[in-house]
N, C-alpha and C positions, 0 to 999 in steps of 0.2 A: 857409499854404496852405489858406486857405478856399472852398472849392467853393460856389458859387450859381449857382442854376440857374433860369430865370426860365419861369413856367408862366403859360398861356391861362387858362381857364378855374378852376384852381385844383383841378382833379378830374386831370387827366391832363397829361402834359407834350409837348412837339411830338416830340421824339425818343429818347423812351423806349418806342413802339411802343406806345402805351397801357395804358403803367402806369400805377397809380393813384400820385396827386402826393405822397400820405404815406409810400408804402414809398418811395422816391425819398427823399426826407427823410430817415425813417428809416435808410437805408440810405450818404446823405450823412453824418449826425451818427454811426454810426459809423465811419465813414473817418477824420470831426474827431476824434473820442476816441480811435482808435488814434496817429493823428499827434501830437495835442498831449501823448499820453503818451511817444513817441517823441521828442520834444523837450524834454521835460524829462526824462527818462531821461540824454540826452545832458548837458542842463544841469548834473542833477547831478554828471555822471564828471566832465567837464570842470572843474567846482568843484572836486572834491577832486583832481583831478591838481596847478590850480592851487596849491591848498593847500599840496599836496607839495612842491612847488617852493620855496616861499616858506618852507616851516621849514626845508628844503634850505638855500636860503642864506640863512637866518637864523643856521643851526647854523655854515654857513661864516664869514660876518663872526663871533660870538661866537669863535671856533676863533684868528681871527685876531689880533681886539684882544688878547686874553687869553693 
């Protein structure tokens, strides 16, 4: 979810009501750093759930053979 935003002149953007083009950036590239922490946040949980699962039944086949 990368936001780009395409700017005239390179000082202000068409409808940001004449903001300047950096705080707009700035303010983009925080959005990226929340979300892409946001998705790896997830990545991690999701890892270790899967993890869990898998010595889950790892512990079950061993349970069984044996």
């Amino acid at each position: 979810m990368i936001i780009t935003l395409r700017h005239y002149d390179g000082k202000t953007m068409p409808f940001t009501n004449g903001t300047p083009y950096y705080l707009t950036q700035k303010k983009l590239a925080q959005t990226n750093n929340i979300v892409t922490f946001l998705l790896k946040s997830m990545l991690k949980f999701s890892i270790k759930i899967l993890e869990s699962i898998l010595v889950f039944y790892f512990a079950l086949d061993f349970c069984i053979i044996f």
